[in-house]
Each structure stands twice: as structure tokens, then as C-alpha cells.
C-alpha positions as CSV (number, residue, x, y, z in Angstrom):
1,X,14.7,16.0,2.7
2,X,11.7,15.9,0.5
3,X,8.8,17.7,1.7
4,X,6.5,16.6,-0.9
5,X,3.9,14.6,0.4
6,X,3.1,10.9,-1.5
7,X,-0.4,11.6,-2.4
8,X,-1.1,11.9,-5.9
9,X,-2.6,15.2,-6.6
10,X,-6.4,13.8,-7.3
11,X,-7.1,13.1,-4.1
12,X,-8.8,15.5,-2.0
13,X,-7.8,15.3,1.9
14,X,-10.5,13.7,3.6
15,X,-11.1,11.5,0.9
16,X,-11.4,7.8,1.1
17,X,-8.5,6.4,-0.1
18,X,-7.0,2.7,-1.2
19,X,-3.6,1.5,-0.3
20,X,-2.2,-1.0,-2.9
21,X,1.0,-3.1,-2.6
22,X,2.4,-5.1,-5.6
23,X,4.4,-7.9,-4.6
24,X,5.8,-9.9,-7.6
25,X,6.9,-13.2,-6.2
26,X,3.9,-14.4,-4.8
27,X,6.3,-16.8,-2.5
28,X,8.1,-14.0,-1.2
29,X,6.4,-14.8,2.6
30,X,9.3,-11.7,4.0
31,X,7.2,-9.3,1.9
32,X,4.1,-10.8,2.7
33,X,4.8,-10.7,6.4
34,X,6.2,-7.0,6.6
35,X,3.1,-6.0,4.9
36,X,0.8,-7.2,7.4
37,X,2.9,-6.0,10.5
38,X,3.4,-2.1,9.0
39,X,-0.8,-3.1,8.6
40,X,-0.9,-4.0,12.1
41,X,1.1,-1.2,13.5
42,X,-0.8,1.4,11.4
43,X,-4.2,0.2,11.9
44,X,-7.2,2.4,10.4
45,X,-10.3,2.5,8.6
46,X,-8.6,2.7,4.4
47,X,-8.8,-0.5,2.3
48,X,-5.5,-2.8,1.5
49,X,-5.3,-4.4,-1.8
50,X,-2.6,-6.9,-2.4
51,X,-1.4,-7.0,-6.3
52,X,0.7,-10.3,-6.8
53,X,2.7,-11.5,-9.9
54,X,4.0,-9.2,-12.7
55,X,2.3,-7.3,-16.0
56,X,0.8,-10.4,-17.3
57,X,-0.2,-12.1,-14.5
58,X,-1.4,-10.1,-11.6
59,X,-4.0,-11.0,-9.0
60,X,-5.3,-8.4,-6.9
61,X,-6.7,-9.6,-3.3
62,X,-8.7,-7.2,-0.9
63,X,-7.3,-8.2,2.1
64,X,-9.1,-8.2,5.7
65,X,-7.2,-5.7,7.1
66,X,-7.6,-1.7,7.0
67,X,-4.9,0.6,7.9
68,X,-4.7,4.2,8.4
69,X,-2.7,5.9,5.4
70,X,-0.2,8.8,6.0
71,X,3.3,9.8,5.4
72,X,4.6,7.4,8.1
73,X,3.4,4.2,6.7
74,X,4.1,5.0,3.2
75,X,7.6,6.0,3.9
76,X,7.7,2.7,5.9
77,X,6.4,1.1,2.8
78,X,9.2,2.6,0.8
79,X,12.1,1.2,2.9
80,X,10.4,-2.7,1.5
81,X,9.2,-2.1,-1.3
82,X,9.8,-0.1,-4.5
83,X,8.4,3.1,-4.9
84,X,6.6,1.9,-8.2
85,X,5.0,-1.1,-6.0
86,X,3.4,1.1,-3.7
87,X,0.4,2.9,-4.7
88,X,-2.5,5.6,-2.9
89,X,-5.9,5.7,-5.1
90,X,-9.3,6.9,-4.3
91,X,-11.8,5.4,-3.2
92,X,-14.7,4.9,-5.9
């Protein structure tokens, strides 16, 4: 098993961070749904931001959830989504 951890290597620990999650059907409700229970289930105080449609035409949406980021819910993340869908920033 991999023992790296999914944080990029900018971000400092303790640092506010920003979970985003591309979703490129925007009629894909499965998705949409499986997002906001692994949000429900891993509640916390770290902005969500929903990305939807492809290159050209994304939309992202802050959405009124938080959750609390960690291994857990991005390896969670991974098993519905693909890796290069699933993204950790700072916080500005």
C-alpha cells in the first residue's frame, strides 16, 4: 500500500484547505448524490467546491456544505471518482 499521503506538498498541516470535485456530466445525479453523502459522513469546517462540465465549459459552485478533509474521505473519493477529478488546494 501506498503510504504517501494525498496532499500536495504546498500545503502546510494546519492550513485551511479546499476540497474540489469535478463532475463532468452535470446529469450524473449518482455522482451528485455520493458527493454529498461522503459530505455528510465527513462533516467539518473545509470548503467544497463542485466543478461541472469538461475543459471548455466548467462551472464551479461553492456548495453549502463543509467537510473535514483527510486520508479517509479522499480515499473514499477515489473509489467514485477519478483521481484527476479530485483535488486538495489552499485556502486563499
Amino acid at each position: 500500500p501506498k503510504n504517501q499521503s494525498p496532499l500536495p506538498p504546498d500545503i502546510e498541516s494546519g492550513q485551511s484547505q479546499t476540497l474540489f470535485v469535478q463532475i463532468k456530466d452535470p446529469n450524473d445525479h449518482d455522482r451528485l448524490i455520493k458527493l454529498r453523502e461522503l459530505a455528510s459522513s465527513y462533516s467539518g469546517s473545509e470548503n467544497v467546491v463542485l466543478v461541472l462540465g469538461d475543459d471548455d465549459s466548467k462551472t464551479a459552485l461553492q456548495m453549502p456544505f463543509k467537510v473535514k478533509i483527510g486520508d479517509e474521505l479522499t480515499n473514499k473519493l477515489h473509489e467514485f471518482f477519478d483521481e484527476k477529478c479530485v483535488a486538495i488546494k489552499a485556502s486563499v
